[in-house]
C-alpha positions as CSV (number, residue, x, y, z in Angstrom):
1,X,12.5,-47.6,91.7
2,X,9.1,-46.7,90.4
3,X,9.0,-43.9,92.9
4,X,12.6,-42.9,91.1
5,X,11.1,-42.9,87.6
6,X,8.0,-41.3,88.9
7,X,9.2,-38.1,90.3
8,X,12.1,-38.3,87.1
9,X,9.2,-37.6,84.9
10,X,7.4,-35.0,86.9
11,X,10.2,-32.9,86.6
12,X,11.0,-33.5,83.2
13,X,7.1,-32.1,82.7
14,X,7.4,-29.0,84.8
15,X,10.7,-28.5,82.5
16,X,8.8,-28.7,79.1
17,X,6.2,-26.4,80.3
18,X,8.8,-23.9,81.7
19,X,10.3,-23.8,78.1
20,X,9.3,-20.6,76.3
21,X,9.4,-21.2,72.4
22,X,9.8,-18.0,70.1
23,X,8.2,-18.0,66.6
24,X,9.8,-18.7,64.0
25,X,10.8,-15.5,61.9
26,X,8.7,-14.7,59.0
27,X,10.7,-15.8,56.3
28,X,11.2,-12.9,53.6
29,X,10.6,-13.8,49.7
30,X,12.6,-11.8,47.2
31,X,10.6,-8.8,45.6
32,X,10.8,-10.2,42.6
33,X,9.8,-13.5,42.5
34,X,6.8,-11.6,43.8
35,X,6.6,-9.5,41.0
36,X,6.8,-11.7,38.7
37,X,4.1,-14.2,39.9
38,X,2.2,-11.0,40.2
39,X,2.7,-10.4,36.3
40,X,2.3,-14.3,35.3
41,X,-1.7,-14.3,37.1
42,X,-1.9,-10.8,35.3
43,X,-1.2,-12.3,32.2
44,X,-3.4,-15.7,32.1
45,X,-6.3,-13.4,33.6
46,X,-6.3,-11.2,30.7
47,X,-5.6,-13.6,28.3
48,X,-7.9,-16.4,29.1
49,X,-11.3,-15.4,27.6
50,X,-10.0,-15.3,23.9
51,X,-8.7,-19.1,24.6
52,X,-10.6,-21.3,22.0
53,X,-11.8,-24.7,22.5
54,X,-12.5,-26.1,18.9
55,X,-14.2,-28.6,18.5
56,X,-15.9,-31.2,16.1
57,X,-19.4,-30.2,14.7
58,X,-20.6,-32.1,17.3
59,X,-19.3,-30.8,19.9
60,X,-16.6,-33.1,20.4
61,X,-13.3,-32.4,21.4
62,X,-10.3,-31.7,18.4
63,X,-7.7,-29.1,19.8
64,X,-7.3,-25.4,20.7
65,X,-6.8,-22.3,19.0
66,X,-6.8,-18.2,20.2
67,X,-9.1,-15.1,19.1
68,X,-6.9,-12.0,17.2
69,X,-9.5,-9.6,16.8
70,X,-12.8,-8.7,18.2
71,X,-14.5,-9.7,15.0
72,X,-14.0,-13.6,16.0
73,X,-11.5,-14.5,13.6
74,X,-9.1,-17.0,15.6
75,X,-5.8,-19.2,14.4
76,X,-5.5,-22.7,15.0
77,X,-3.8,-25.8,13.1
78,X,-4.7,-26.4,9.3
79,X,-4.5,-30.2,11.7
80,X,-7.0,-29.2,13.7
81,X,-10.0,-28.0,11.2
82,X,-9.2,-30.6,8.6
83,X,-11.1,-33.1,10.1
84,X,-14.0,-30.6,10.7
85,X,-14.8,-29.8,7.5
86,X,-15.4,-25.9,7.0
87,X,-17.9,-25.8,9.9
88,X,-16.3,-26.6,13.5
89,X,-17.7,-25.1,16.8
90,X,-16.0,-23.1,19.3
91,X,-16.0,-22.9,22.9
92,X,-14.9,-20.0,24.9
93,X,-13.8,-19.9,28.5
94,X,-17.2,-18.6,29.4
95,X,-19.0,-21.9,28.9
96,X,-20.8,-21.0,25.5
97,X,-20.2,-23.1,22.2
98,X,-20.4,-21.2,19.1
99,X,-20.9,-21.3,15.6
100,X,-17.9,-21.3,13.6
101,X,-16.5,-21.2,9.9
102,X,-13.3,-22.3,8.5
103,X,-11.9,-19.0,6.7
104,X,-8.4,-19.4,4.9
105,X,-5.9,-22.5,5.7
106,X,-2.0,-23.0,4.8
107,X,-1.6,-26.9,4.5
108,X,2.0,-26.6,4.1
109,X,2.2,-24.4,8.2
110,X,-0.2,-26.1,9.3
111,X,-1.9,-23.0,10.3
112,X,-5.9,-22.0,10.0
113,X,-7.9,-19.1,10.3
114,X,-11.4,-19.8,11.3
115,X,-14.3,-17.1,12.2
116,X,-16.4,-17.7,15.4
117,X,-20.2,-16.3,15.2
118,X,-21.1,-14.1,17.5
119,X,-24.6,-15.1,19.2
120,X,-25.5,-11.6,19.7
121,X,-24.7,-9.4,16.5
122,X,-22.2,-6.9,16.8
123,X,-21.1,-8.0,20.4
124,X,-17.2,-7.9,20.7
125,X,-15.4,-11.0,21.4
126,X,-12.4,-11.0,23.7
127,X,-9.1,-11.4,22.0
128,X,-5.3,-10.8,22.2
129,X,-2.3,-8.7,21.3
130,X,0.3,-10.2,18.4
131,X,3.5,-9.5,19.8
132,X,7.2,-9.7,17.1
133,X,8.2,-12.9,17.8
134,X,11.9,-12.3,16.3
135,X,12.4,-10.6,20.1
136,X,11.6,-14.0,21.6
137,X,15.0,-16.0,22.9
138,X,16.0,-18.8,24.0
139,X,15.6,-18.6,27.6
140,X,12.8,-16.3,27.9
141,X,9.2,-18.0,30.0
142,X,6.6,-18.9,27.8
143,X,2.8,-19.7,28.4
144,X,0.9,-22.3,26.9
145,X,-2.8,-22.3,27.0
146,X,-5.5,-25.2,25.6
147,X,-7.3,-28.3,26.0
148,X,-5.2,-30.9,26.5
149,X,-6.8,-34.2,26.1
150,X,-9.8,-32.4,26.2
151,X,-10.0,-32.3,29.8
152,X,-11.8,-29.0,29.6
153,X,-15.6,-29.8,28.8
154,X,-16.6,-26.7,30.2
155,X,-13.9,-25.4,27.8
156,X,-11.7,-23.8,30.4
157,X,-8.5,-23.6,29.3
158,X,-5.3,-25.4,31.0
159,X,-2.3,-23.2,31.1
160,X,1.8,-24.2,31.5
161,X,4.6,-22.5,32.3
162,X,7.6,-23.1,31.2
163,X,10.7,-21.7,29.1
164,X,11.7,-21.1,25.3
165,X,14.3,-23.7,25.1
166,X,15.3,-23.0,21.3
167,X,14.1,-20.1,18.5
168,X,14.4,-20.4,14.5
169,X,14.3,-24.3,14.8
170,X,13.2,-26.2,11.5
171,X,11.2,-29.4,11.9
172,X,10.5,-31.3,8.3
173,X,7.1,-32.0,6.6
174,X,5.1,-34.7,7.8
175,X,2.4,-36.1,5.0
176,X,3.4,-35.3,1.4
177,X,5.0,-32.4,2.1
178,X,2.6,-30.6,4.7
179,X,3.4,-29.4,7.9
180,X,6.8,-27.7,7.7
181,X,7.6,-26.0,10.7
182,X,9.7,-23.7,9.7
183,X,12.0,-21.2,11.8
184,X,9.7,-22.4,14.7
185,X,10.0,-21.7,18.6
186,X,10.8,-24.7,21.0
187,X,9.6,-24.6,24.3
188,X,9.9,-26.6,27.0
189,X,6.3,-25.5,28.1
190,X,4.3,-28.2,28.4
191,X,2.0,-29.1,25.3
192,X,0.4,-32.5,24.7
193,X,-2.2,-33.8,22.2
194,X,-5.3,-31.2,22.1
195,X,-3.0,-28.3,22.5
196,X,-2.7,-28.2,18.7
197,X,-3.5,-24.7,17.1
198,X,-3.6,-23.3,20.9
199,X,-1.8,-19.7,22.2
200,X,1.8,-19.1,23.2
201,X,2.3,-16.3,25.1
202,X,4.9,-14.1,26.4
203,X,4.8,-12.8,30.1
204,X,3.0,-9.5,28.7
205,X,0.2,-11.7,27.4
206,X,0.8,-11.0,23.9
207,X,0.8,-13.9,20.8
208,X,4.2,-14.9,19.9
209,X,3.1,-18.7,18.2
210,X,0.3,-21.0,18.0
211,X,1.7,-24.7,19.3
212,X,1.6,-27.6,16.9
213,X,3.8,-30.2,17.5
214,X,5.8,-32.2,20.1
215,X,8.3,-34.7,20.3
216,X,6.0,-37.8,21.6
217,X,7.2,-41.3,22.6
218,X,6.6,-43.6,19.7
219,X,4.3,-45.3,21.8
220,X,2.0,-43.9,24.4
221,X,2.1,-40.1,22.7
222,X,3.8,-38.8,26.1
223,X,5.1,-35.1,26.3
224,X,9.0,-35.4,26.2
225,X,9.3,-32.1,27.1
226,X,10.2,-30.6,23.5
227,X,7.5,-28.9,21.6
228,X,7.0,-26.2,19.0
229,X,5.0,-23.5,18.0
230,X,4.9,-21.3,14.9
231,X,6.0,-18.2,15.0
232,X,3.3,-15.3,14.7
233,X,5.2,-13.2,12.7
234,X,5.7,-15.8,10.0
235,X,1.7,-16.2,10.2
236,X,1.7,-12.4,10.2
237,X,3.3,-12.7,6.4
238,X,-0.2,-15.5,5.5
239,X,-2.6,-13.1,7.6
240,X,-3.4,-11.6,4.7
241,X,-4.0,-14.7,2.3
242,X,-6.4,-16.5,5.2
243,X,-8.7,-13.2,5.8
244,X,-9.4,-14.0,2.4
245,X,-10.5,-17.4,2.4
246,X,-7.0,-18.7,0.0
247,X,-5.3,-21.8,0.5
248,X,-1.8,-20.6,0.7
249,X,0.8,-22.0,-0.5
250,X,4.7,-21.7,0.8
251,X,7.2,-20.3,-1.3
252,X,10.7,-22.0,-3.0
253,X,13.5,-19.9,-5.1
254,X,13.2,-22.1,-7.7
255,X,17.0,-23.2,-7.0
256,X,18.8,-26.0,-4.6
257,X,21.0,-24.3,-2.1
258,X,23.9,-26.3,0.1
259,X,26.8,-26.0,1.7
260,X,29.8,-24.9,0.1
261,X,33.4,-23.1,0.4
262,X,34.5,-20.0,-0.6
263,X,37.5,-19.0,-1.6
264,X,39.0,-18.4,2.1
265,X,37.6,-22.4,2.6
266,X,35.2,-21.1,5.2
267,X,31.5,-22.8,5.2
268,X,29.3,-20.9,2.6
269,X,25.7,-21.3,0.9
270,X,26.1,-21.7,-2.6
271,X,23.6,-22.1,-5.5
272,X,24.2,-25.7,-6.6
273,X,21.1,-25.8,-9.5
274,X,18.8,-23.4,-10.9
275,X,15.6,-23.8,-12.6
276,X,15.8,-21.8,-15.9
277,X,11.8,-20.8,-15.8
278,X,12.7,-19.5,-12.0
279,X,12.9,-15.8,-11.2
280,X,15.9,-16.3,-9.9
281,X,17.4,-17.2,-13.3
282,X,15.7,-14.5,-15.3
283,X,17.1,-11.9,-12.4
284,X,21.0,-13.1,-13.0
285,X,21.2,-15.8,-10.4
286,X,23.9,-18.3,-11.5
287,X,24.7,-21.8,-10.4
288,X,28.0,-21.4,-7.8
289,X,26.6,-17.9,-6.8
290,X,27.0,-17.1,-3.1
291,X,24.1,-17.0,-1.2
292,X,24.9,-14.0,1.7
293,X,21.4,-12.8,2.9
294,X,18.2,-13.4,2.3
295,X,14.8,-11.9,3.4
296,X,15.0,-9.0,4.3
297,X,19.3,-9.2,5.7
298,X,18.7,-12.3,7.1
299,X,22.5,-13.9,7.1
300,X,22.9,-17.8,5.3
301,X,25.0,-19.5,7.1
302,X,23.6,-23.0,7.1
303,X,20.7,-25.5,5.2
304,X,19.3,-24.7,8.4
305,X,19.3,-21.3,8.4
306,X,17.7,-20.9,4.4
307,X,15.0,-23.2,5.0
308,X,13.8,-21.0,7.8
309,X,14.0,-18.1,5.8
310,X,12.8,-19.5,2.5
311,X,9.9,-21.1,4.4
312,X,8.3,-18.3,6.1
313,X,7.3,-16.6,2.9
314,X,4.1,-17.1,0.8
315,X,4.6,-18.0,-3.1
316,X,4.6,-15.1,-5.5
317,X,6.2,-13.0,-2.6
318,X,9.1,-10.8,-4.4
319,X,12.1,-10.5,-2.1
320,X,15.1,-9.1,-1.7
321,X,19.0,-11.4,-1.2
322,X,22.0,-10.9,-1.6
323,X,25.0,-13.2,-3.6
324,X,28.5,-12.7,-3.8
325,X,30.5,-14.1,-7.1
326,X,34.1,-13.0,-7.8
327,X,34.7,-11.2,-4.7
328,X,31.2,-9.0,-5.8
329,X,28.0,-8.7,-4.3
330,X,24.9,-7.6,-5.7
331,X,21.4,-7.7,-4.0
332,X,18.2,-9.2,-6.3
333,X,14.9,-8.6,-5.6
334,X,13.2,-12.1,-6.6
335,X,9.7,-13.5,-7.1
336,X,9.4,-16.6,-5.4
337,X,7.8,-19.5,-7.0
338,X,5.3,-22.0,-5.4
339,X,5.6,-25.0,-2.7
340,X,2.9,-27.5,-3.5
341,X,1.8,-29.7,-6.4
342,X,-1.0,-28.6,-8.1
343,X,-3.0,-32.0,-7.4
344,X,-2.9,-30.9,-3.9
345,X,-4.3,-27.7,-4.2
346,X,-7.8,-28.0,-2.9
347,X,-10.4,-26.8,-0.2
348,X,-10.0,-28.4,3.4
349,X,-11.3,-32.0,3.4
350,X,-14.0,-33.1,5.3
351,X,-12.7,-36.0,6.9
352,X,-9.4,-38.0,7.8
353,X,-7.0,-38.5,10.9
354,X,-5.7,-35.7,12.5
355,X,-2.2,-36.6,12.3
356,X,-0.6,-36.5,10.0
357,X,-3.3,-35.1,7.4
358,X,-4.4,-36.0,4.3
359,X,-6.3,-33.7,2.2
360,X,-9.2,-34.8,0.6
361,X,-10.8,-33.3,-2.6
362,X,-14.3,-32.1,-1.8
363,X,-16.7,-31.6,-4.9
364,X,-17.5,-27.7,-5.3
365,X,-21.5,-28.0,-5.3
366,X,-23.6,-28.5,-3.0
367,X,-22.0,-27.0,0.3
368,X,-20.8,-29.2,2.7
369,X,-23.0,-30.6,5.7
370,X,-22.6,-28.7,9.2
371,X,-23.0,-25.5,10.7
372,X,-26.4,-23.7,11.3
373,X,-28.7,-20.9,9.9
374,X,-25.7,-18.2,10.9
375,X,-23.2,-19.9,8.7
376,X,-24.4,-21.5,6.3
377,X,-24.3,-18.9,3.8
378,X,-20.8,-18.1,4.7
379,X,-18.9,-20.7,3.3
380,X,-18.9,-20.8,-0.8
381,X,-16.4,-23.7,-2.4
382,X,-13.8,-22.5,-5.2
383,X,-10.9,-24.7,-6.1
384,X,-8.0,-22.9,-5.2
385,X,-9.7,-21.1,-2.5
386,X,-10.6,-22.4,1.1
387,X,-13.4,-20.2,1.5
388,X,-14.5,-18.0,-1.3
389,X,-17.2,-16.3,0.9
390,X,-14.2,-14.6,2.7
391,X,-11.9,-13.6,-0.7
392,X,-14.8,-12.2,-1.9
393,X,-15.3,-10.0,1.5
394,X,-12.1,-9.1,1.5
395,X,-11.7,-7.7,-2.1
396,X,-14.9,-5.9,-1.9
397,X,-13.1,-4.2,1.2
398,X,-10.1,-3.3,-0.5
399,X,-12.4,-1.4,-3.7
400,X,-14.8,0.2,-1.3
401,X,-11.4,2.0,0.4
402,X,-9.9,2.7,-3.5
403,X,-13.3,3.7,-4.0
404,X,-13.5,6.4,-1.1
405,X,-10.0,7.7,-1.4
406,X,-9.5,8.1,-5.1
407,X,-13.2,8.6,-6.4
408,X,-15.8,6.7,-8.5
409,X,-15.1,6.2,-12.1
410,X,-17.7,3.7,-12.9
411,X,-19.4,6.8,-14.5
412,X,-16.8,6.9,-17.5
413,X,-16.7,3.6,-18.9
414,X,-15.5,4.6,-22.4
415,X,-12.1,6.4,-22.7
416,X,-9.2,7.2,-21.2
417,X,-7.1,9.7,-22.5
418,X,-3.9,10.9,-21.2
419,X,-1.6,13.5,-22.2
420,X,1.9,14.9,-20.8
421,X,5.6,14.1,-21.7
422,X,7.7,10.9,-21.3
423,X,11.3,10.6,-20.5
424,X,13.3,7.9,-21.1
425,X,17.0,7.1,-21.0
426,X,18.0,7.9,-24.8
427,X,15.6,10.3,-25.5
428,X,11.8,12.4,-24.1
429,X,9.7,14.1,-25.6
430,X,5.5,15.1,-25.5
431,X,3.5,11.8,-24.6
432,X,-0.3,10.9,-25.7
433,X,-1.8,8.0,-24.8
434,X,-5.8,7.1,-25.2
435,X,-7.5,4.0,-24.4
436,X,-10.9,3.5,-26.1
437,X,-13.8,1.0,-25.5
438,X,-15.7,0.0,-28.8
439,X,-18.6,-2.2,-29.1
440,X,-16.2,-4.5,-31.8
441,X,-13.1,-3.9,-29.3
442,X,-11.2,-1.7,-27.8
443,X,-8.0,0.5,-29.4
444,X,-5.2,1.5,-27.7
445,X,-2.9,4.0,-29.2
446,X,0.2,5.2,-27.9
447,X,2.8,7.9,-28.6
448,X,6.0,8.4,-27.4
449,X,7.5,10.5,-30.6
450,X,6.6,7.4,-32.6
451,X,2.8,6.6,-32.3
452,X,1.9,2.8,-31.9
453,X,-1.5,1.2,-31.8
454,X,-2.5,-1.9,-30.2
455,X,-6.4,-4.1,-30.4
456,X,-5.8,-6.4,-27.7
457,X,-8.9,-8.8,-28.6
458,X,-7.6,-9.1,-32.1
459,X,-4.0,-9.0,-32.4
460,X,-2.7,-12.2,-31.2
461,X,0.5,-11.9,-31.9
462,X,2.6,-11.8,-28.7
463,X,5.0,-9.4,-29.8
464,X,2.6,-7.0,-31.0
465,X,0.9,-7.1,-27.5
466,X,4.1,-6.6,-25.8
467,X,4.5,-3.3,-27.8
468,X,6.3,-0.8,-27.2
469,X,9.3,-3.5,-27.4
470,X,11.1,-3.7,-23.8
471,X,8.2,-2.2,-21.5
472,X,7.0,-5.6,-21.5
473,X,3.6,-4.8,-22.8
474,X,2.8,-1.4,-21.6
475,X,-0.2,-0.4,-24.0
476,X,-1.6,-3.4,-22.9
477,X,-1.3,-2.6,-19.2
478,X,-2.6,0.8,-19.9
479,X,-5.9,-1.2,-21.2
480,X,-5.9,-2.6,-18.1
481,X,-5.9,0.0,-15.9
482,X,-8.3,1.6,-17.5
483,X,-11.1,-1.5,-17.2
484,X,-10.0,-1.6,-13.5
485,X,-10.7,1.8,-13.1
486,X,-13.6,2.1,-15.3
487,X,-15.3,-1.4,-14.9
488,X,-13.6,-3.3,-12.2
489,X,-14.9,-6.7,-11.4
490,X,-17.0,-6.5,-14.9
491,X,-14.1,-5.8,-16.9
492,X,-12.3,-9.2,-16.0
493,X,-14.1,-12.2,-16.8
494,X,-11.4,-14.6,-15.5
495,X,-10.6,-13.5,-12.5
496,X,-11.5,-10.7,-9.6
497,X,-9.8,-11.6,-6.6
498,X,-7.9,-11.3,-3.6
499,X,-4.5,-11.8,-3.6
500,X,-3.4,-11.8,0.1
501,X,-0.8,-9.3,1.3
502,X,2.9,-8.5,0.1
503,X,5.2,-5.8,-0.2
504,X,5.6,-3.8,-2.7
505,X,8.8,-2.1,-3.5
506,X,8.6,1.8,-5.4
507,X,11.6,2.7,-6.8
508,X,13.2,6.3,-5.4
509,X,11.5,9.0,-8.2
510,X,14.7,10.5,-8.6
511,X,16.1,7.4,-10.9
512,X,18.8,6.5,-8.1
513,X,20.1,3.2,-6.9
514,X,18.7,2.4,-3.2
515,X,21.5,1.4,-0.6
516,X,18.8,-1.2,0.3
517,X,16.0,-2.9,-1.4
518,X,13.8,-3.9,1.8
519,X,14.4,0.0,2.6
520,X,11.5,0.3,-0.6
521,X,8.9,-1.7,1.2
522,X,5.6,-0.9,1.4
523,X,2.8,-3.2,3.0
524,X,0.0,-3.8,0.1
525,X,-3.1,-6.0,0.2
526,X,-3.3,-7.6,-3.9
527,X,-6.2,-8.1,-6.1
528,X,-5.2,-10.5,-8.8
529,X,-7.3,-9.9,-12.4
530,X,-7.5,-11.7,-15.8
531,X,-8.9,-10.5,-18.8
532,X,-8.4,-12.1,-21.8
533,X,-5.5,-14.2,-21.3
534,X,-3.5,-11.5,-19.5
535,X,-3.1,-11.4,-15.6
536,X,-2.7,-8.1,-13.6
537,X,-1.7,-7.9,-10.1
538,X,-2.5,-4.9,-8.9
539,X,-0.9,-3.2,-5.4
540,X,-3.3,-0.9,-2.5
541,X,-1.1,0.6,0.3
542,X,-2.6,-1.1,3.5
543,X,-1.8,2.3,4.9
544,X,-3.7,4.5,3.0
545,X,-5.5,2.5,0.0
546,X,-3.6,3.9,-2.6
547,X,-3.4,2.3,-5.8
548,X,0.4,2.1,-5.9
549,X,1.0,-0.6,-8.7
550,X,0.3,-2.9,-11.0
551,X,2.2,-6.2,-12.6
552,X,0.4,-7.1,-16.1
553,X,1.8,-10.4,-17.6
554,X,1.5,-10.4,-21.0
555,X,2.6,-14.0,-21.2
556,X,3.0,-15.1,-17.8
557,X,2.8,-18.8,-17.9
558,X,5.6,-18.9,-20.4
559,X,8.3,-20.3,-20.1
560,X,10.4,-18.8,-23.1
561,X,12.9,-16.6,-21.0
562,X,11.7,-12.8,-20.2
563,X,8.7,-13.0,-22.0
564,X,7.2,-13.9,-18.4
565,X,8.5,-10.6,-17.1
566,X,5.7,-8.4,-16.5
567,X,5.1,-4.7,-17.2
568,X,5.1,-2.9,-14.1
569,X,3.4,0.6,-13.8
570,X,4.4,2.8,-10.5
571,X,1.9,5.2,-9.8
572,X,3.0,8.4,-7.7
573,X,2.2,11.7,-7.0
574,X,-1.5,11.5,-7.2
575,X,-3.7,14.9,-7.6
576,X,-7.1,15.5,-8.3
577,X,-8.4,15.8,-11.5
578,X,-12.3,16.4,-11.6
579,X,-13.0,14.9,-9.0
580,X,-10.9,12.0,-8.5
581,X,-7.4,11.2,-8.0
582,X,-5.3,10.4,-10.6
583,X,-1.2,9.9,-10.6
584,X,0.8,12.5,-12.4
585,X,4.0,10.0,-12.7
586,X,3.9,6.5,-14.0
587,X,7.1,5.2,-14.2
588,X,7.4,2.1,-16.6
589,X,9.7,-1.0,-15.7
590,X,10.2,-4.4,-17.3
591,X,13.3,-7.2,-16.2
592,X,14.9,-5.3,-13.4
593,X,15.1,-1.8,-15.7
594,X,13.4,1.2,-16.2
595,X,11.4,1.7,-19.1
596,X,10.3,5.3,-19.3
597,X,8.3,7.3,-16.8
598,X,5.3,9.2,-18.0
599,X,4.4,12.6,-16.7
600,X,0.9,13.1,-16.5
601,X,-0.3,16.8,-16.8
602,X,-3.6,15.8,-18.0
603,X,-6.7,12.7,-17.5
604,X,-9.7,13.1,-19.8
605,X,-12.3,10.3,-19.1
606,X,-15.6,10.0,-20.7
């Protein structure tokens, strides 16, 4: 027997060995799974440097954020700085901490703009691409990068992959009213606590929102798999207001929209109450009114659907909807009125949890603790203003630009005289108007067949300054111009600011009625004066610098009806005139109609 099972497993031996085994065949992965690994390593290699790291002054670990230009200016969460104070630090995938400086924050979308100091001066730092983030759907792969947990203390960045699982989503406030995300993207992507303020990225590499929040576990804080990210193009519409160091504020319509029917019983928006000091009210808005579009032809069709659209606007903004009543539409172009109290309009507070925030009044003098030699001098408190340093930066930019493209005029400081014809819709004829400066006052007279004189320092009356009757105070925005032009920031002793960004909309010179009002738009960065107790708002084409506009509010605190409508001064067709550039057509509006326009064959200034 053992013989048996002896020479049975010598031959099952010299069988094995006989057997020849052929490979296996390579097996073949599709072309484009290739190709698109290929482009996801692409993308987190380029990307990665501009990943931020920011941290407490310390050096401790607080949550992410991402560099947009190669100045150092990088977006996080209002969440993340506002228990830094204004001076966090920075680290960079390369290892290095550096010296930053909270610029301009919005409370209310939880959104930040801080400024990273270069350690070797004028040394570029690495930064990304913004892409349109109204292309992004649901469906498409996303990346998150950050510092989750702060695992990173070498500041590397951790990255996840994952998809958009939802776009224009609208999660409520959390803390009196702040952090509203509004018409924000959900992604599946992976974030967790410390990815606050970091990138999302599309598979090109390019910015499409900066993660906030997730929907944790009441206990624990674990990632459900459901977080969101604000879009960049509504932070494209603040960009403007947090280069400048303002702590923006969200915008309402000044009315309560809900659901409704029409009169075909299908689901409608309707204006259920109106706020008689709105806009809105003072444009022809009426309670009942059907709310069709707003923004820019964005279609109301749910709660849903106008809190994203109202929410991803700054206050102040003037834009364009549409209502229906009595089977007729008509299209409005609307100021929109402020989001926050005033008692919680501050600068950033120095100290506090995280989540959810509370802002703390800081006292303006002397500058908070923190920060170093390189940036100290660059934060300057001012209530109603995040950073002051920067809004003063800013609007010194915009004037040196006016300056270079239209000329200097701080060389005729005492009159303005214009002369050329006006038309207006009963009548034209020859125009003169002259501006003079006066040691007891200036003098503004005015002709337009009947001459009318204003002295704005001495005539009170608020009729009298809003003369000629319905241009809403034109003399007096003819003063204006000319201090602005003349004096600038030393003709306005109450204010000299920036104003952010917003559009501006010139009417067609012709006199006709455009199919669309968002057609009109023009990109302007805003300088906000106040002289006296008249505001001006005043309109530079981010294209070219021109001086475009200006809004002068006789009365704009007041609450009387129109008398808060402001005059409004186009300025077109600019030539040169000794020198410097000057507009030869100045139309006049006031409450949605045209005043007059001025034709302006000749500028004597002396």
């Amino acid at each position: 027997m053992t013989r048996l099972l002896s020479a049975l497993l010598t031959a099952l031996a010299g069988a094995v060995v006989s057997v020849s085994v052929a490979p296996a065949a390579p097996v073949e992965v599709d072309r484009s799974v290739l190709d698109a690994q290929k482009q996801r390593i692409a993308a987190i290699k380029k990307v990665h440097p501009a990943v931020v790291a920011v941290c407490m002054p310390d050096g401790g670990g607080c949550g992410s954020g991402v560099l947009i230009d190669p100045e150092g200016y990088a977006l996080t969460n209002f969440h993340v700085v506002q228990p830094t104070g204004p001076f966090p630090t920075a680290g960079l995938a390369d290892g290095v901490l550096y010296q930053a400086v909270v610029c301009g924050i919005d409370k209310v979308g939880d959104v930040a703009l801080i400024k990273l100091v270069p350690k070797e001066k004028g040394k570029p730092f690495p930064f990304v691409q913004l892409a349109d983030s109204d292309k992004v759907k649901a469906g498409d792969w996303s990346l998150a990068m950050g510092n989750p947990f702060s695992l990173a203390m070498d500041f590397t960045p951790t990255v996840t992959y994952g998809i958009v699982s939802g776009v224009n989503r609208y999660q409520p406030p959390e803390g009196k009213g702040l952090l509203e995300y509004t018409d924000c993207i959900q992604i599946e992507t992976s974030i967790n606590p410390g990815n606050s303020g970091g990138p999302l990225f599309n598979m090109n590499g390019e910015l499409i929102g900066i993660n906030g929040r997730g929907s944790f576990e009441k206990r624990g804080r674990v990632n459900s798999g459901v977080g969101y990210a604000i879009s960049i193009n509504q932070i494209k519409n603040f960009m403007g207001h947090l280069r400048a160091g303002i702590d923006s504020d969200h915008a309402t319509l000044g009315a309560s929209v809900g659901s409704g029917s029409d009169e075909g019983q299908l689901p409608a928006m309707v204006v259920k109450q109106i706020l008689e000091e709105s806009d809105a009210a003072r444009r022809g808005i009426e309670n009942g009114d059907q709310l069709l579009d707003f923004g820019f032809g964005r279609p109301m069709t749910s709660v849903n659907a106008y809190k994203n659209a109202l929410g991803i606007y700054p206050k102040e903004w003037r834009v364009p909807l549409t209502v229906r009543r009595n089977n007729t539409t008509q299209e409005y172009l609307v100021r929109l009125m402020g989001n926050q109290e005033k008692e919680r309009e501050q600068p950033p507070g120095a100290g506090g949890p995280p989540m959810p925030p509370q802002p703390a009044p800081r006292p303006a003098a002397p500058a908070p603790k923190g920060g170093d030699a390189t940036t100290a001098g660059m934060y300057v408190a001012k209530p109603g203003y995040s950073n002051w340093y920067f809004n003063a930066l800013e609007r010194d930019k915009v004037l040196a630009a006016f300056k270079k493209q239209a000329g200097d005029f701080s060389a005729v400081p005492n009159s303005l005289l214009i002369e050329g014809a006006f038309k207006m819709p009963d009548r034209e004829g020859p125009m003169r108007a002259e501006v003079v400066e006066a040691k007891d006052g200036a003098k503004i007279a005015l002709k337009l067949n009947i001459e009318t004189t204003l002295e704005p320092l001495k005539q009170s009356d608020l009729t009298q300054q809003k003369m000629p009757l319905g241009s809403g105070g034109l003399m007096m925005a003819l003063y204006h111009y000319h201090r602005f032009l003349a004096l600038g920031e030393k003709g306005f002793e109450g204010l000299f600011a920036h104003g952010g960004n917003e559009p501006f909309y010139p009417y067609p010179v012709d006199g006709s009625v455009p199919k669309s009002l968002a057609a009109l738009r023009v990109d302007c960065a805003v300088l906000l004066t106040k002289h006296g107790s008249v505001d001006g708002k005043w309109y530079f084409s981010l294209k070219d610098h021109t001086l475009l506009g200006l809004e002068c509010y006789v009365a704009k605190d007041s609450k009387d009806g129109l008398e808060a409508d402001p005059c409004e001064l186009y300025f077109s067709s600019y030539k040169d005139f000794d020198g410097r550039k000057l507009p030869t057509r100045i139309e006049v509006r006031s409450s949605d109609k045209r005043y007059a326009v001025l034709e302006t064959a000749k500028w004597t200034l002396k």
